[in-house]
C-alpha positions as CSV (number, residue, x, y, z in Angstrom):
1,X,117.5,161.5,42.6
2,X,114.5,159.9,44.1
3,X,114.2,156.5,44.4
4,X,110.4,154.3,44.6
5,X,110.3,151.0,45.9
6,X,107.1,148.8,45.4
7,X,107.3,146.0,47.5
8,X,109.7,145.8,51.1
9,X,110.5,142.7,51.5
10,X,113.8,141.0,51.3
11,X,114.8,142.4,48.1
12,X,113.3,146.0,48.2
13,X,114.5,146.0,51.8
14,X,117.5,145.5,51.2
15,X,117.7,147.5,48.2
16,X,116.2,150.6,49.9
17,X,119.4,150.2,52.7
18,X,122.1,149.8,50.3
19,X,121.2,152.7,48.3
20,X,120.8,154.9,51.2
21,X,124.4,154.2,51.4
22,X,124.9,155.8,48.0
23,X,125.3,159.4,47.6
24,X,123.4,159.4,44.1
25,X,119.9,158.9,46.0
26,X,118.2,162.0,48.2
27,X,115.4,160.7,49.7
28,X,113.8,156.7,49.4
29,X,110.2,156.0,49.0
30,X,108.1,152.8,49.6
31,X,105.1,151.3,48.9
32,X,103.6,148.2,49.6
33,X,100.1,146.4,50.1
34,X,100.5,145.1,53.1
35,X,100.6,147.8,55.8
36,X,102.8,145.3,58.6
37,X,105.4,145.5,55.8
38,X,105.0,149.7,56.0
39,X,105.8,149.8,59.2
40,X,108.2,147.1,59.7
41,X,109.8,149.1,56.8
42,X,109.9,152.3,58.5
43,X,110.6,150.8,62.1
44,X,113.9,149.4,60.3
45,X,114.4,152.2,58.3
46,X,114.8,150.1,55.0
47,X,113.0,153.5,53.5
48,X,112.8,157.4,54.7
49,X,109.3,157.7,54.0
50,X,106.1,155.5,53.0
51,X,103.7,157.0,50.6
52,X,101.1,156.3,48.2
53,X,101.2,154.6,44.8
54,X,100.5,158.1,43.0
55,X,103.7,159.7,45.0
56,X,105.6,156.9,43.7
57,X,104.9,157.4,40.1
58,X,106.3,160.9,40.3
59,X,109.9,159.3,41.3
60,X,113.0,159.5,39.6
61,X,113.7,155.6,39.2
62,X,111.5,153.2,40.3
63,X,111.8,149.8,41.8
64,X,109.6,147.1,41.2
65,X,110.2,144.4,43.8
66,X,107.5,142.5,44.0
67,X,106.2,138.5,42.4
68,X,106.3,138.3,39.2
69,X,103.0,138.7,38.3
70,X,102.5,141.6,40.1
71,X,105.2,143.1,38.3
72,X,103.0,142.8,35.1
73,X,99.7,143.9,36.8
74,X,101.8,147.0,38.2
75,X,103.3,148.2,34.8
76,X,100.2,148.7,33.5
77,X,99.4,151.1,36.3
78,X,102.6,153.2,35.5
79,X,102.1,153.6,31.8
80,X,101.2,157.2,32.1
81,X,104.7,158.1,33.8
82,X,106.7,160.9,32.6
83,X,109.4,159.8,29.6
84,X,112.2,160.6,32.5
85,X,111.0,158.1,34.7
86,X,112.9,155.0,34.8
87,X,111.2,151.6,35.6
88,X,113.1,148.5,36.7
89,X,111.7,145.2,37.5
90,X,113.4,143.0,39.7
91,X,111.9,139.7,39.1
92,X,113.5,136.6,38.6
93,X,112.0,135.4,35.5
94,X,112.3,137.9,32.0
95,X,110.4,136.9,29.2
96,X,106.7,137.3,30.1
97,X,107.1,140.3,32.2
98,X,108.9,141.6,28.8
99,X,106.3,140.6,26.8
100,X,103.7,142.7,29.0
101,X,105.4,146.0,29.2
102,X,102.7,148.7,27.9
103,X,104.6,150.7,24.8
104,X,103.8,154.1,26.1
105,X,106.8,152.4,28.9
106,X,108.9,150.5,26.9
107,X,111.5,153.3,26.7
108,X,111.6,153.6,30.5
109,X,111.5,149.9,31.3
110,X,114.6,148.1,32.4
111,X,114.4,144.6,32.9
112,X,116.4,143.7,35.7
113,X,117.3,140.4,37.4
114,X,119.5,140.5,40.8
115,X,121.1,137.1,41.0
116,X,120.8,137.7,45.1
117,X,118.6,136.2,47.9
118,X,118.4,134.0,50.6
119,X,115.3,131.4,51.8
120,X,113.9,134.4,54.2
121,X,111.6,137.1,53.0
122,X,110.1,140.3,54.4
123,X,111.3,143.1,56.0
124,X,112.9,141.7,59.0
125,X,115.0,139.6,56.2
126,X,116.7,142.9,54.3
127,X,120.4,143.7,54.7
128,X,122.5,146.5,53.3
129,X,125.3,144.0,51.6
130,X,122.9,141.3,49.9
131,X,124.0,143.3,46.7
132,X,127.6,143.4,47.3
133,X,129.9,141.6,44.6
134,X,126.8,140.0,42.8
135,X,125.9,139.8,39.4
136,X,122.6,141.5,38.0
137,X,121.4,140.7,34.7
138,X,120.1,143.2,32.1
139,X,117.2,141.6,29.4
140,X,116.5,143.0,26.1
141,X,118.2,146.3,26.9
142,X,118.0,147.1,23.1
143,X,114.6,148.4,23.5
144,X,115.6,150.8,26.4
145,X,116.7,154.5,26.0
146,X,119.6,154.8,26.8
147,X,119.1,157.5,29.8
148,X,117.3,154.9,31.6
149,X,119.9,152.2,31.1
150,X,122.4,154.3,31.9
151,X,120.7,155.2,35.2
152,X,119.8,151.6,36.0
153,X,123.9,150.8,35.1
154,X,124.9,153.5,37.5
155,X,122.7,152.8,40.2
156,X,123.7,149.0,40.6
157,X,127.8,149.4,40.2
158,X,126.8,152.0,42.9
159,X,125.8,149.0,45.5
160,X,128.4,146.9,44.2
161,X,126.9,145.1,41.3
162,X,128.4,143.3,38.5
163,X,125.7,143.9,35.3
164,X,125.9,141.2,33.0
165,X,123.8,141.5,29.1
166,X,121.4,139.2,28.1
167,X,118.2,138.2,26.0
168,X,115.2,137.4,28.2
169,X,114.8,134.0,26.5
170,X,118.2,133.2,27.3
171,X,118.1,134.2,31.0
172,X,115.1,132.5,31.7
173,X,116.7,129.3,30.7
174,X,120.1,129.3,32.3
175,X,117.7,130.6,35.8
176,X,115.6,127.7,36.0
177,X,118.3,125.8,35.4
178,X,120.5,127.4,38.7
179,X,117.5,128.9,40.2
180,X,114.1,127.5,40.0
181,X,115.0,123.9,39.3
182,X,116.7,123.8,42.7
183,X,113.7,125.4,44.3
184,X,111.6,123.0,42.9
185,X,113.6,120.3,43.9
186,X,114.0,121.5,47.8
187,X,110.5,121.7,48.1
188,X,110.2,118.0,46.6
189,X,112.4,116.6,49.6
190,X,111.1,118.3,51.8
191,X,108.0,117.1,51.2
192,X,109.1,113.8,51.1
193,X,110.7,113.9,54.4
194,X,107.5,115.4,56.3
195,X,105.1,112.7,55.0
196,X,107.9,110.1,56.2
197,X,109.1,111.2,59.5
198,X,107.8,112.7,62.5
199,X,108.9,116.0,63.8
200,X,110.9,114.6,66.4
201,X,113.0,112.3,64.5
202,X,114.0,115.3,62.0
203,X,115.3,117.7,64.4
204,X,117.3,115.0,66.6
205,X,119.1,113.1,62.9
206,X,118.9,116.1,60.7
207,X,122.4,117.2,59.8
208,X,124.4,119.6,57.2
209,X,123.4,117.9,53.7
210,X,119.4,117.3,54.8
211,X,119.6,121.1,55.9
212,X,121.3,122.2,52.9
213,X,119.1,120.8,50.7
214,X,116.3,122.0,51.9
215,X,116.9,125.5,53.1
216,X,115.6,126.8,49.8
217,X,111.7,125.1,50.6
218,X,111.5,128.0,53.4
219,X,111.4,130.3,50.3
220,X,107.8,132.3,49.9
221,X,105.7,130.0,48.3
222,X,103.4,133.2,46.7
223,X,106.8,134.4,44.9
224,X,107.9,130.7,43.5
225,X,104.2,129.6,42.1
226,X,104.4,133.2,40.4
227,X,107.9,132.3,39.0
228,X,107.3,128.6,37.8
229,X,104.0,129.9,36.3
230,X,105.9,132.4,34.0
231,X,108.9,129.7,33.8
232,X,106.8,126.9,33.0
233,X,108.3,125.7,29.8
234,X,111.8,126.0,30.8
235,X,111.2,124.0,34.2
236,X,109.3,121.2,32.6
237,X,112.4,120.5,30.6
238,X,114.5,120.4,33.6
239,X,112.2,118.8,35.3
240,X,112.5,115.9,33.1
241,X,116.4,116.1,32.6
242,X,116.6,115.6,36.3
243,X,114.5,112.8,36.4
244,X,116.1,111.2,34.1
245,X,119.0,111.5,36.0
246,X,117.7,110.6,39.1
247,X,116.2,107.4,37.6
248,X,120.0,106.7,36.4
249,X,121.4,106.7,39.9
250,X,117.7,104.5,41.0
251,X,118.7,101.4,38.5
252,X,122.7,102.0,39.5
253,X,122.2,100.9,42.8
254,X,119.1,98.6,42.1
255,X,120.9,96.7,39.8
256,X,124.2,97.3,42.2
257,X,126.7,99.0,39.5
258,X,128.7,100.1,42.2
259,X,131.7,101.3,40.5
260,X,129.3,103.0,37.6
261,X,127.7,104.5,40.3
262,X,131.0,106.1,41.8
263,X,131.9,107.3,38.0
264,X,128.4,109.2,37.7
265,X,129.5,110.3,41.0
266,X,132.6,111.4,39.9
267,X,131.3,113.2,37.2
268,X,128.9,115.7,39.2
269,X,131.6,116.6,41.5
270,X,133.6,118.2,38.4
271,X,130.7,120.9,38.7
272,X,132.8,122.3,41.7
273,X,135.8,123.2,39.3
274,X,133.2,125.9,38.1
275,X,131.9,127.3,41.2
């Protein structure tokens, strides 16, 4: 079959090379706005061929891996595909994009979330594995025909994904909670640490926790506006559950409840027993 990718950066990137590892695909297309990502794209062959946004319409499967709004500006560009044209949005957040899908489409549209990344993004950031032994969620798959879910299933046990079910209201919460809270939180510290320190002092002291932490705040900052936009709801309420946690641990230790302090310690570290 032929494959369309809109959008070739980390995750189409890398998409485009693992399934050129597949023997179900023939030929992979891409398309993208920005022409550096074309030719970066081509340069690293994350695709066979670049082509317009008319050629990718006329695709087997297509890819949508692109912001999240995006996604739902594009779907209304593709809702005079042919009924055999599966559509798959890659996006991390469900619900909205869900909600936008045109219903000339909404037999064709899979909703899609790879639970797969890392902090870099564009072309020069794809790799063939970043699919391998990961878990991709399915939303809402009640509302798909089954020759495009059965497509979508094949092609991601075909790089080595693990599809797990779900409603889009559902998945949206447990993400922000494992996902975009974290993100949200990076960027928080790190912020906090450049209006503190000078350049200097954070390269010579910074160590493994401080770059932990804060590896996800080198995340694209277009993508994650997008996907706390959509999210909003859900990340307010985490938002507030962690600040009521982090105002716990603040009276702790001004009020010096050292050995509380250890037990709420204590307490977060059984989170490890689960991953």
């Amino acid at each position: 079959m032929t494959v369309g990718i809109v959008g070739l950066g980390l995750i189409g990137g890398s998409l485009g090379l693992a399934l050129q590892d597949t023997k179900l695909v023939s030929k992979v297309l891409g398309y993208d706005h920005n022409l550096t990502n074309c030719e970066d794209a081509l340069e690293l062959k994350l695709i066979h061929e670049i082509v317009s946004f008319n050629e990718i319409k006329k695709c087997d499967i297509i890819f949508l891996a692109i912001p999240v709004e995006a996604i739902i500006s594009t779907l209304n560009l593709l809702k005079d595909v042919d009924k055999n044209t599966t559509i798959v949005d890659m996006g991390s957040t469900k619900g909205e994009i869900i909600k936008s899908v045109p219903d000339s489409i909404r037999a064709n549209f899979v909703a899609a979330h790879p639970m797969a990344g890392t902090e870099k993004f564009g072309p020069h950031a794809a790799f063939s594995t970043l699919y391998q032994d990961k878990i991709v969620v399915f939303c809402d798959t009640h509302n798909t025909a089954d020759l495009h879910k059965d497509r979508a299933t094949q092609i991601f046990s075909h790089i080595g994904m693990r599809i797990v079910f779900m409603e889009a209201n559902e998945h949206d919460k447990h993400a922000c909670f494992i996902s975009h809270l974290p993100h949200a939180i990076s960027y928080a510290l790190a912020n906090s640490v450049i209006g503190q320190e000078d350049p200097k002092s954070i390269l010579l002291l910074a160590a493994g926790g401080f770059e932990d932490m804060s590896r996800l705040a080198k995340s694209s900052p277009t993508m994650w506006t997008d996907i706390f936009k959509q999210n909003r709801t859900n990340l307010l309420t985490s938002l507030e559950l962690f600040e009521k946690e982090l105002s716990t641990c603040k009276e702790m230790i001004k009020n010096e409840k050292w050995s509380e302090l250890e037990a709420w310690m204590g307490d977060a570290t059984t989170l490890h027993k689960i991953l």
